[in-house]
C-alpha positions as CSV (number, residue, x, y, z in Angstrom):
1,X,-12.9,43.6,58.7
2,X,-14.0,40.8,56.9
3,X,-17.5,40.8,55.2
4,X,-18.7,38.1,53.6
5,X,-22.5,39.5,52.6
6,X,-24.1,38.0,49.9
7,X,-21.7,35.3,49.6
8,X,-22.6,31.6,49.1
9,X,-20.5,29.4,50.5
10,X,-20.6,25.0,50.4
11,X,-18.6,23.5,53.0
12,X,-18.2,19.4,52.6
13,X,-18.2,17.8,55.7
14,X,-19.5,19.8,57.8
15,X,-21.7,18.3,60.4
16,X,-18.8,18.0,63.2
17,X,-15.8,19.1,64.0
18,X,-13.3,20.5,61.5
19,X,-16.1,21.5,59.2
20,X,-18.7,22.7,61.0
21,X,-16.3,25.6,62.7
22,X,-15.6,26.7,59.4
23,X,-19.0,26.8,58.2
24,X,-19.8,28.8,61.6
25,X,-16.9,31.0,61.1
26,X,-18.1,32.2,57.7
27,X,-21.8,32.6,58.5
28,X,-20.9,34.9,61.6
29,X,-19.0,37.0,58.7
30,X,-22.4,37.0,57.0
31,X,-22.4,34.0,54.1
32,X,-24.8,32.0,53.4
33,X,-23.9,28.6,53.8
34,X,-24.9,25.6,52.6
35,X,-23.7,22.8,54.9
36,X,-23.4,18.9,53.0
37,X,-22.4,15.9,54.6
38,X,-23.7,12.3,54.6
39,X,-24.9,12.4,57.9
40,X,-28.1,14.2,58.1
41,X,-29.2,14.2,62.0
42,X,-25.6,16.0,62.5
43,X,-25.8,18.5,59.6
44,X,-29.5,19.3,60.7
45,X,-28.2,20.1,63.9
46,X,-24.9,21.8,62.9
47,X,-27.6,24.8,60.5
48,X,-30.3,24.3,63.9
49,X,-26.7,25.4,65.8
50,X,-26.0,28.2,63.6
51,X,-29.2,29.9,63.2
52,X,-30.1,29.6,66.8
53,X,-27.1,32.0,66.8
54,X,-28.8,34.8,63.7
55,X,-27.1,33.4,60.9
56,X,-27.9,31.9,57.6
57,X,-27.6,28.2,56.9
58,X,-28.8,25.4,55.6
59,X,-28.1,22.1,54.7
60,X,-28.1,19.6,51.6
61,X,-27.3,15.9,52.0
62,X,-24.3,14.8,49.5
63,X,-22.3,11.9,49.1
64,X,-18.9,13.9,47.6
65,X,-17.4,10.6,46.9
66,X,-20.1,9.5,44.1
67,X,-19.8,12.8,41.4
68,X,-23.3,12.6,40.1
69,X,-24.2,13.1,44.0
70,X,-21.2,16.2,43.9
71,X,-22.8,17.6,40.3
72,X,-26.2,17.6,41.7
73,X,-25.2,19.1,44.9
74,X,-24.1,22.2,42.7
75,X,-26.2,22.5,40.4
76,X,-29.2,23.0,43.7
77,X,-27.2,25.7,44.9
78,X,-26.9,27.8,42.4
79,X,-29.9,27.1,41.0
80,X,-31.5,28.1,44.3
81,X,-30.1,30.7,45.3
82,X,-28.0,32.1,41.7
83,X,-24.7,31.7,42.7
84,X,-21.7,29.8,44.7
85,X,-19.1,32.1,45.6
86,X,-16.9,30.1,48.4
87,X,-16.1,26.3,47.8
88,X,-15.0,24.7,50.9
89,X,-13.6,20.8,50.6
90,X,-13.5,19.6,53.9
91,X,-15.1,16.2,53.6
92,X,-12.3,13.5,54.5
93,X,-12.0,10.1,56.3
94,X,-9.2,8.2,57.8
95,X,-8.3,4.8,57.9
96,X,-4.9,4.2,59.2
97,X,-2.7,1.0,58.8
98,X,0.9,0.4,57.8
99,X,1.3,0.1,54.3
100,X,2.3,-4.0,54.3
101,X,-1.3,-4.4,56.2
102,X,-3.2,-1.6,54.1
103,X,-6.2,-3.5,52.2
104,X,-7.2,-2.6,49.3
105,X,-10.6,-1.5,50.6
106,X,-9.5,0.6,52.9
107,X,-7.0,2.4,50.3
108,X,-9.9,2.8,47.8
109,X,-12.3,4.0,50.0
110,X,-10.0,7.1,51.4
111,X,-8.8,7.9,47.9
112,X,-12.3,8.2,47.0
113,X,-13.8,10.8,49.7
114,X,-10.3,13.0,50.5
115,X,-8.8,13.3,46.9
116,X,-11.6,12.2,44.0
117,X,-14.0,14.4,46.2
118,X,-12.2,17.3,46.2
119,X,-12.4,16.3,42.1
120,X,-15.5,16.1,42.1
121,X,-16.8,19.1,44.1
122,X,-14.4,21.3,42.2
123,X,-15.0,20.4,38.9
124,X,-18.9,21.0,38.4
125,X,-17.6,24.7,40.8
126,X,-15.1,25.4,38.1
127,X,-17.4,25.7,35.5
128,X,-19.9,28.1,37.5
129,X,-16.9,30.1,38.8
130,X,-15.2,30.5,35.0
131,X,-18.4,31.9,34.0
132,X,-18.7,34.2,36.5
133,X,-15.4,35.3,36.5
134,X,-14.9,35.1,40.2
135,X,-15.0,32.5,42.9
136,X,-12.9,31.3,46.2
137,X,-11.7,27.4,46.0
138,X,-10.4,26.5,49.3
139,X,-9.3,22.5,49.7
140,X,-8.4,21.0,53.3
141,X,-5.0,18.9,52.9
142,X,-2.9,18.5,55.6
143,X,0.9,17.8,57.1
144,X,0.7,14.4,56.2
145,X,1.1,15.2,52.8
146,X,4.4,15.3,52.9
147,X,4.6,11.8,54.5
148,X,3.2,9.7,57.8
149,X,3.6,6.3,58.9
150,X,0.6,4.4,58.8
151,X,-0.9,6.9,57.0
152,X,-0.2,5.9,53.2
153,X,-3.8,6.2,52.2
154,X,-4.4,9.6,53.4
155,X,-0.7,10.9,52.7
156,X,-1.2,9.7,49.1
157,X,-4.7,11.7,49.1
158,X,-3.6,14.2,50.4
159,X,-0.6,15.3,48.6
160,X,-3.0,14.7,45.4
161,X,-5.4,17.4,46.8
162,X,-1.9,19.7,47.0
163,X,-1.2,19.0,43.1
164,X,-4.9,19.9,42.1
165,X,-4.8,22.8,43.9
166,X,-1.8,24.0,42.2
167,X,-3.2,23.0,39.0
168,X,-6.7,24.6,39.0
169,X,-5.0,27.7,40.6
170,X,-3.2,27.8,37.3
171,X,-6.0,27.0,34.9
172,X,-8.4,29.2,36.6
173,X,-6.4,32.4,37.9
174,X,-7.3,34.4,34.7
175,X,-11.0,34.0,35.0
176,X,-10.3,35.7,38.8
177,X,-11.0,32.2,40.6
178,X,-8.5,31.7,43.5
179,X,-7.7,27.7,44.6
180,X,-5.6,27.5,47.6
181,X,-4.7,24.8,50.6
182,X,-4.9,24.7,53.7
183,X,-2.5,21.9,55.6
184,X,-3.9,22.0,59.3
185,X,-1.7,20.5,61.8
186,X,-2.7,18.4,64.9
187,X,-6.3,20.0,65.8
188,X,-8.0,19.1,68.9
189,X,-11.3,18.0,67.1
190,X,-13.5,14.5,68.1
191,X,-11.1,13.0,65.6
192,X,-7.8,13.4,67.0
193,X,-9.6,12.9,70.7
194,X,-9.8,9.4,70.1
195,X,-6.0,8.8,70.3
196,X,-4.3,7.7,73.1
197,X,-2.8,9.6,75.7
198,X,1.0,8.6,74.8
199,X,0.1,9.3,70.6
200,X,-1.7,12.7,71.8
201,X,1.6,13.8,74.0
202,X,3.8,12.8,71.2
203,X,2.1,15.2,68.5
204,X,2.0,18.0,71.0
205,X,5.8,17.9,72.1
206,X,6.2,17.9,67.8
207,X,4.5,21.3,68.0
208,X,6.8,24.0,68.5
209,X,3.9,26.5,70.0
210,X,3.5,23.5,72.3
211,X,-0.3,22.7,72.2
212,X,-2.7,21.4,69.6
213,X,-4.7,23.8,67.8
214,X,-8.2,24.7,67.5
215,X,-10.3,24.2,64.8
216,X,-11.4,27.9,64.6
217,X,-7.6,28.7,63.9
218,X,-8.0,27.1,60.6
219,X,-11.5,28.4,60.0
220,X,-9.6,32.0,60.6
221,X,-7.7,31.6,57.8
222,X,-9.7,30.0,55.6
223,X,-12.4,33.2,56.6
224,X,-8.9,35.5,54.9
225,X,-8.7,33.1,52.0
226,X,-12.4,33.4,51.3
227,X,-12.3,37.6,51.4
228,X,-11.5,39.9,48.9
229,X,-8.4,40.7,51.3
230,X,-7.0,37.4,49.7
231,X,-8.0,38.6,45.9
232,X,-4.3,37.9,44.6
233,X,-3.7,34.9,47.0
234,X,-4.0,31.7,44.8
235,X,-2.0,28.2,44.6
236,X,-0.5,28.9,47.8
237,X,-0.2,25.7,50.3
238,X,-0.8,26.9,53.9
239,X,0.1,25.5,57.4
240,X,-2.0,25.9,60.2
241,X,-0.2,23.9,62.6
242,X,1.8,26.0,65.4
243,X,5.0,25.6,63.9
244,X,4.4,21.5,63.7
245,X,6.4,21.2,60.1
246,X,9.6,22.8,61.3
């Protein structure tokens, strides 16, 4: 049984979809958490969501691609309530083209929320976790690290979020901070909706448990990875996606 009691928790990107399941998986297991996105109306509505159910939550507005926003965004947490326990990077965008017709813009500007986030969040966490001598790092990569077409922007982000988990995993394990990654698969979220039929049919039949996934099956595990079941689990890279990489 997983308790997470006492526990703060930030989770980046976390007014929708992807995010908000895990930040409503880890309340029901008793954190406190402290939802951050850029859109306020949805991550009012995302704590309104989960309190209405009797959990603890609340929001603060963050912009993880600027670091000073990131810094600031820890420093309020601990300062309010005396500790962060559970770092979350969810926070990511996606602008898809093939590489020959990828602007410059649109690189930059994915670079800068999925990998220098993650930099950003984890850096100012680091330095509260190393002086507590304890403290769950979990970053959201996914299967497109290892390559997509049309996706060199968020492949390239992505397999830089794998590379600084491994590396803060290694610089931090003796202070008893884990750093691990999740790579979620295809997820039915409002994200992958807005594909087309044919695209959607194609990523399924890729899958070998034959449908998409949930986004509470990765919030499951990233619930595991956030317990002290998952005390000697760190700089591990973890597929949630039915069997999609085989």
């Amino acid at each position: 049984m997983i308790d997470l009691t006492g526990k703060t928790a930030i989770v980046t990107g976390a007014a929708r979809g992807l995010g908000f399941a895990i930040a409503s998986k880890l309340a029901s297991l008793n954190a406190h958490v402290v939802i951050t996105d850029v859109n306020e109306e949805g991550a009012s509505s995302a704590v309104d969501d989960i309190i209405n159910h009797g959990f603890n939550a609340e929001y603060m507005l963050a912009d993880v691609s600027d670091y000073n926003s990131a810094d600031s965004l820890v420093e309020k947490v601990v300062k309010k309530h005396g500790r962060l326990d559970i770092l979350v990077n969810n926070a990511g965008i996606n602008l898809d083209s093939m590489l020959h017709k990828l602007e410059p813009d649109n690189w930059q500007k994915v670079i800068d929320v999925n990998l220098t986030g993650v930099y950003n969040m984890m850096k100012p966490a680091a330095i509260h976790m190393r002086q507590e001598e304890s403290g769950r790092i979990i970053n959201i990569s996914s299967l497109s690290w290892l390559g997509n077409v049309g996706q060199a922007n968020y492949a390239a982000a992505k397999a830089g979020v794998v590379g600084l988990t491994k590396t803060a995993s290694k610089e931090l394990g003796k202070k008893n901070v884990t750093v691990n990654a999740i790579c979620p698969g295809f997820i039915d979220t409002d994200m992958t909706r807005g594909v087309p039929d044919h695209v959607w049919d194609l990523m399924v039949s890729k899958i070998s448990m034959g449908k998409a996934g949930k986004p509470e099956d990765v919030a499951n595990c990233i619930a595991f990875l956030a317990s002290e079941q998952a005390g000697y689990i760190t700089g591990e890279v973890i597929n949630v996606g039915g069997g999609m990489i085989l």
